[in-house]
N, C-alpha and C positions, 0 to 999 in steps of 0.2 A: 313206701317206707319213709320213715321220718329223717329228716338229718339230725345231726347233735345240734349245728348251728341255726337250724327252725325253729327248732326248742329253744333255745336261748335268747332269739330274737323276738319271738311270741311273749313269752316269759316279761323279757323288758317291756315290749309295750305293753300286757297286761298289766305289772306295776308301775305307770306310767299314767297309764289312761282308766283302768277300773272306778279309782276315786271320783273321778271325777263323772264319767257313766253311773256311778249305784246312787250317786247324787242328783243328776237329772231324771233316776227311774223315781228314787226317792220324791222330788216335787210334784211327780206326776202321782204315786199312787197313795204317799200320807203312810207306807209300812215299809219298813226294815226291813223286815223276810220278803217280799215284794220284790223291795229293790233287788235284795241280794240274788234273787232267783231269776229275772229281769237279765240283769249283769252278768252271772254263768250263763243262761242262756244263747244271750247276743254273743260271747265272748266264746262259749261251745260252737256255735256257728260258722264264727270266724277261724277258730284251729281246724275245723273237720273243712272250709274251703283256704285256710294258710297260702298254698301256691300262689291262686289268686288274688284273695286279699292283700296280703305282703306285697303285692307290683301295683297298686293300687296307688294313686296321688296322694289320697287323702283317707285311710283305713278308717281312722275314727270315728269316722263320718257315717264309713257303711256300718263299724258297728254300732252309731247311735242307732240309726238309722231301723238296725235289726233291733233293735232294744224298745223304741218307740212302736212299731209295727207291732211286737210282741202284748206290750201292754194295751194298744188300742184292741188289739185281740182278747186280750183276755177281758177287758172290760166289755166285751161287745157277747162275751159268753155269758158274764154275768145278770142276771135278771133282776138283782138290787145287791148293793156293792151290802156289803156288812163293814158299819164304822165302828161295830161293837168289837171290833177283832181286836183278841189281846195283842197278834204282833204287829200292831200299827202305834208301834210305843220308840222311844230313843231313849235311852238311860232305862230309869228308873217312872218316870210319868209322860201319858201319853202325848204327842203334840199336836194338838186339838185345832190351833193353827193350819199344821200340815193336813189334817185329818179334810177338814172343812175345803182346804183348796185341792186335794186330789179329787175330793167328792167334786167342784165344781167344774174342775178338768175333764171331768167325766163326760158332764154336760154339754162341752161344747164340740164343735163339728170337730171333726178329728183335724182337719188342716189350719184350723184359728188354734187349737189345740200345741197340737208339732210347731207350728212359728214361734206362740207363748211359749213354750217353755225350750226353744232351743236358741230363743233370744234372752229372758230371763231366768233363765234356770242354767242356761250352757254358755251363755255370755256371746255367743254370736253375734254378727252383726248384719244388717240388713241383707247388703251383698253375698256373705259367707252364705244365709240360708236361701237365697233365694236360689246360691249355685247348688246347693245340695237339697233341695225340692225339685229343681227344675221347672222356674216360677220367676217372672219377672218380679225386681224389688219391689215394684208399685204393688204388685198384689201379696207380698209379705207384709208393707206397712199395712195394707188394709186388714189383713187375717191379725196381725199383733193389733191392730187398735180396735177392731171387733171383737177379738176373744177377751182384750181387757175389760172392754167397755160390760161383756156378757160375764166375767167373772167378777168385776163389780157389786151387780146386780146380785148375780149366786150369793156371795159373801156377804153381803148384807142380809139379805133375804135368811140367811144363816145364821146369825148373831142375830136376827128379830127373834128367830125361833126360840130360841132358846134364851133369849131375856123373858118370851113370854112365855115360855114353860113348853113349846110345842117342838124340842127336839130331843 
């Protein structure tokens, strides 16, 4: 049975933390409906185990955590992402920007992946992620300066394409 005061604490930190979760699903996947499914997900997770997430240090953490795991999943079901998708848009036009760095997030190993964007996408800092991997820091700066260095490369390689007509 649920308490009234579960509900109410859940509640707040979902309005608290969701924004900033559909935002880190968001850089990973380049679609809105994505992120937003990403975000209920992890966030579904966490109310159906509430007991223990709530006595938890750092909740957040496990729900990025569940959020991340989630879309390394589901890209890992996919056999070629589709960039043609219309809900991979914010407003009114698509962000082709965004489009282009999910697609190369894709690409890379899933843990140069998770550092990248839980350092620049979630603002973490070396220490914070190495304690929520379970990863000494030395081997976070290397997964952040590999996954740059290999989305670089993506990204370019990306904007070649399509100056010369091949994307």
């Amino acid at each position: 049975m649920v308490r009234e005061e579960d509900g109410h604490e859940f509640d707040a930190l979902y309005r608290r933390l969701s924004p900033r979760i559909m935002g880190q699903a968001y850089a990973m996947t380049g679609s809105r409906a994505s992120a937003e499914d990403l975000t209920q997900e992890a966030f579904g997770r966490a109310w159906v185990r509430w007991g223990r997430v709530r006595r938890l240090q750092n909740p957040e953490a496990w729900i990025r955590r569940v959020m991340l795991n989630q879309a390394i999943s589901d890209w890992r079901k996919q056999s070629r992402p589709n960039l043609a998708n219309p809900s991979a848009r914010v407003g009114d036009e698509p962000d082709v920007d965004a489009i282009w760095l999910a697609d190369a997030l894709r690409n890379l190993p899933p843990n140069h992946c998770r550092a990248v964007v839980l350092h620049d996408a979630a603002g973490l800092t070396v220490p914070e992620i190495a304690r929520e991997l379970h990863v000494p820091a030395g081997t976070v700066k290397s997964w952040i300066s590999r996954g740059r260095a290999a989305l670089a490369v993506l990204l370019a390689d990306s904007k070649e394409d399509i100056r010369h007509g091949r994307g």
